[in-house]
C-alpha positions in Angstrom: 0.0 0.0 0.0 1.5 3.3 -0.6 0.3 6.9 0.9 1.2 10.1 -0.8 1.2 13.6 0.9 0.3 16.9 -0.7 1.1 20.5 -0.4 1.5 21.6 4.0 1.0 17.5 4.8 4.1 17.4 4.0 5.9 19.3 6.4 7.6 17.2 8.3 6.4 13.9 6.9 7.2 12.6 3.6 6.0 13.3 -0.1 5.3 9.4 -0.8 5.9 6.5 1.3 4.9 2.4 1.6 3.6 1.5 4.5 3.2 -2.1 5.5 -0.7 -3.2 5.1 -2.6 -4.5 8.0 -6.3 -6.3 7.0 -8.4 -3.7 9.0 -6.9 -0.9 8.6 -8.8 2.3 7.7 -8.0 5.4 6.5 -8.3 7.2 9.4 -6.1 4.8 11.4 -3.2 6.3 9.1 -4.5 10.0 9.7 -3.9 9.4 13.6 -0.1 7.6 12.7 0.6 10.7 10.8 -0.9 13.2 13.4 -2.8 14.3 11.0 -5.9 16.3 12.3 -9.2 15.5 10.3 -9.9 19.4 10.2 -6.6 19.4 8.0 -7.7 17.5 5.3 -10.1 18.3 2.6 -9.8 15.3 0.1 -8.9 12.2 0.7 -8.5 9.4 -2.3 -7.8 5.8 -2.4 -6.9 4.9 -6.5 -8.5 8.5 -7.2 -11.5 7.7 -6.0 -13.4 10.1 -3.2 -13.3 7.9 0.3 -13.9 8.9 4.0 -11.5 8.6 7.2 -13.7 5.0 7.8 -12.6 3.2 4.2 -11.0 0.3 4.8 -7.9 0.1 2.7 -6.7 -3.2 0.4 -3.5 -4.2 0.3 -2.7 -2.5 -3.3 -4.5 0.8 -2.3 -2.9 4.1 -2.9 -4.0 6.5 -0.7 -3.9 10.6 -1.1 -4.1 13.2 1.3 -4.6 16.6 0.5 -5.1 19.3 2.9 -8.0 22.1 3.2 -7.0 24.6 0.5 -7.5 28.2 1.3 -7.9 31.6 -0.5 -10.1 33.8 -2.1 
């Protein structure tokens, strides 16, 4: 399974990474590994497709995370 990392996730984190899959484990479980707040986010996508923070990922998933994108 691989996760990918947009824009201010990335501080701090990592652009793209694998991560080991675990039957079970949902997208939101990764948010709280990350320390990613919920509020932070504003799209997530598993094989760019629109999911929530309860989808529960497959072993060949790629997940992104993009964060709330401001302006005006």
């Amino acid at each position: 399974m691989k996760v990918k990392l947009f824009a201010s996730l990335r501080e701090g984190r990592f652009k793209e990474k694998e991560w080991e899959y675990v039957k079970g484990i949902t997208v939101s479980h990764i948010l709280g590994k990350l320390n990613i707040n919920k509020v932070e986010v504003g799209a997530l996508l598993v094989n760019s497709l629109h999911v929530g923070p309860d989808y529960t990922l497959q072993e060949d998933d790629i997940l992104a995370v993009f964060p709330v994108l401001g302006g005006g």
